[in-house]
C-alpha positions as CSV (number, residue, x, y, z in Angstrom):
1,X,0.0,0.0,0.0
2,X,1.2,3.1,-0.6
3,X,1.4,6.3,1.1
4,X,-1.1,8.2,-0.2
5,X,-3.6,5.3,-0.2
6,X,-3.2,4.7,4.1
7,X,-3.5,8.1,4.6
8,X,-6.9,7.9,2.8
9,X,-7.6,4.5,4.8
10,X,-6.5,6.7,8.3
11,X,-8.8,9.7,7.4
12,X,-11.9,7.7,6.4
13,X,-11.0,5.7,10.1
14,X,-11.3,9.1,11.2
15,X,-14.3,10.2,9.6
16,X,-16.4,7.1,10.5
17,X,-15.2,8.0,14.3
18,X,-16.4,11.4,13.8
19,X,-20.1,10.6,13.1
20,X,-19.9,7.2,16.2
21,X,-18.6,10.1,17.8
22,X,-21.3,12.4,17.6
23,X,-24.1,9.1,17.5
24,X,-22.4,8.6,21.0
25,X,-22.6,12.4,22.3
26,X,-26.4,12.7,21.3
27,X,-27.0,9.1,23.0
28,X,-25.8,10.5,26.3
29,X,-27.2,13.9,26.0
30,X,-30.7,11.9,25.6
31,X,-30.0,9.5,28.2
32,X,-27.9,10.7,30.7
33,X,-25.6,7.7,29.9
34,X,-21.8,7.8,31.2
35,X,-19.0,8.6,29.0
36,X,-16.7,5.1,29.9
37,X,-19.9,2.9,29.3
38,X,-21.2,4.7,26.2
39,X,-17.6,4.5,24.4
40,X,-17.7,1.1,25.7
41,X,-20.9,0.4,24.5
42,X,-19.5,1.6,20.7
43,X,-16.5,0.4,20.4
44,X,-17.7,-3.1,21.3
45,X,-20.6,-3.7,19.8
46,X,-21.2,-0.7,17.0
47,X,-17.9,0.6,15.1
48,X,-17.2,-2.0,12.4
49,X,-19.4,-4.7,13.8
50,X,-22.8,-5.9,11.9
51,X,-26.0,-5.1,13.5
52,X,-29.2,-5.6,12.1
53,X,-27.8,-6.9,8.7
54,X,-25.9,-3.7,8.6
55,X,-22.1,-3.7,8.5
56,X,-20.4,-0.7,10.1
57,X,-17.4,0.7,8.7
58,X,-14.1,0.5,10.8
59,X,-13.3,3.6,13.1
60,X,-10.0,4.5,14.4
61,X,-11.2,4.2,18.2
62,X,-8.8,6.3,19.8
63,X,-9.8,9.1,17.8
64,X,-13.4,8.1,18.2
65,X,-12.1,8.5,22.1
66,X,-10.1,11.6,21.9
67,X,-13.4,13.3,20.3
68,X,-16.3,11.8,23.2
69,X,-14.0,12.7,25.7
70,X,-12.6,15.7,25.0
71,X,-16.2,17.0,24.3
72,X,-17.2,15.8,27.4
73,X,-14.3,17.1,29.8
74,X,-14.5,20.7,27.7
75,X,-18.4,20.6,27.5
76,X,-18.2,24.0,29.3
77,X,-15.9,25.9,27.6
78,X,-17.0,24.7,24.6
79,X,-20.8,25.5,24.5
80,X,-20.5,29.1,25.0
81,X,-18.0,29.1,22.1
82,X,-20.9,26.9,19.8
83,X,-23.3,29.2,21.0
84,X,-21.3,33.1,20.5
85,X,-20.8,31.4,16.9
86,X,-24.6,30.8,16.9
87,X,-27.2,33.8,15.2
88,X,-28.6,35.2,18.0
89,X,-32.3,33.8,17.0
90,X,-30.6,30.1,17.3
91,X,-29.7,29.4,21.0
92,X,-27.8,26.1,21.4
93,X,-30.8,24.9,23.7
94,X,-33.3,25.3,20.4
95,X,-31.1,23.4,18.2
96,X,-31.7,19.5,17.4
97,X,-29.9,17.3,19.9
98,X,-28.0,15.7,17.2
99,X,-26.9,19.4,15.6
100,X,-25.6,20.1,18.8
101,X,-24.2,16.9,19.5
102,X,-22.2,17.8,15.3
103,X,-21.2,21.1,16.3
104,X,-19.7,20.3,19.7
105,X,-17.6,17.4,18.7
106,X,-16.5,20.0,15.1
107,X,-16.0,22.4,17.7
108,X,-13.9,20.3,20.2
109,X,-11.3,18.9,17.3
110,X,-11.2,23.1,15.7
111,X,-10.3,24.0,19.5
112,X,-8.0,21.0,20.4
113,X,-6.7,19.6,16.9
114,X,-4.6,22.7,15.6
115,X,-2.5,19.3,13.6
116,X,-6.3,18.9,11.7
117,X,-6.5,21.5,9.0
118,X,-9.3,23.6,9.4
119,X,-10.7,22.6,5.9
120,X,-11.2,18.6,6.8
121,X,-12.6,19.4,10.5
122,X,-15.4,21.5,8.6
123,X,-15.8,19.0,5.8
124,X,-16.2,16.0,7.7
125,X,-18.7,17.7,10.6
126,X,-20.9,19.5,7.3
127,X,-20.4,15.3,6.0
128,X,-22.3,14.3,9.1
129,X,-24.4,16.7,9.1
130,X,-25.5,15.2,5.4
131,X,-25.8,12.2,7.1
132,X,-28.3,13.2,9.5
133,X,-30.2,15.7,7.7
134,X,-30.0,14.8,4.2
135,X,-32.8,17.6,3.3
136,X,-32.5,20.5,5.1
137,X,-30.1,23.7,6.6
138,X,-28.6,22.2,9.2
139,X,-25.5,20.9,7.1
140,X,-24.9,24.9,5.9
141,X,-25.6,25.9,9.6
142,X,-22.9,23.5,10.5
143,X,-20.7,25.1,8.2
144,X,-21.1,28.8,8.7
145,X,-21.1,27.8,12.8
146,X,-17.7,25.9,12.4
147,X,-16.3,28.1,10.1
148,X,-17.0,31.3,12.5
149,X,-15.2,29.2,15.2
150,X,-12.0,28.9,13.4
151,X,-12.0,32.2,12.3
152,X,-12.1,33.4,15.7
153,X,-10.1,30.6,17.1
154,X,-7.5,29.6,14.8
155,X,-5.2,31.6,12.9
């Protein structure tokens, strides 16, 4: 394999973490769930396992890691940054669990990844988004929000 060709292999590792990532963050924003169980929870019996006929695509689970924890341990510093980035008609309370659950986990990596170009962190997040809401704004939302945060955040 060559180089080019493992890097692709690492970043779509990294991209299917991304959205078990943020699958994970809205599951214990809806239940109240832990963060050791719920990664537990994922990385044994979701990320690149078969359920229900459907085979899940490998993750890199540390990333998949790094992301629900980090979000979780900076959950307060990173929320008023989501929601400074936000219009002011669109408090992070009136947002979808799952949008907020995208943007904290985009928000996270743009805050604690500066070796993640810019760029991929907004692609991938606006990719989720798709993946959620296939007809609708939340994907663009996703994108102007993530790319106000860099702006202000990263040089």
């Amino acid at each position: 394999m060559n180089a080019s060709a493992s890097k692709t292999k690492a970043a779509n590792k990294r991209g299917v973490a991304r959205l078990g990532a943020v699958q994970a963050l809205y599951q214990m924003d809806m239940s109240g769930a832990g963060v050791l169980e719920t990664a537990a929870e994922y990385e044994t019996f979701r990320l690149g396992k078969e359920i229900d006929g459907f085979q899940y695509r490998d993750a890199d689970p540390a990333w998949f890691r790094a992301i629900l924890s980090g979000v979780v341990a900076e959950q307060t510093r990173i929320d008023p940054v989501v929601r400074n980035a936000l219009t002011e008609d669109w408090p992070l309370s009136r947002l979808d669990g799952t949008l907020r659950a995208v943007l904290r986990a985009g928000a996270w990596e743009l805050l604690h990844r500066k070796d993640v170009p810019v760029p991929v962190i907004v692609t991938e997040y606006v990719d989720v988004a798709h993946a959620f809401f296939d007809e609708g704004e939340e994907p663009r939302m996703v994108n102007a929000v993530l790319d106000r945060i860099a702006r202000q955040h990263r040089q």
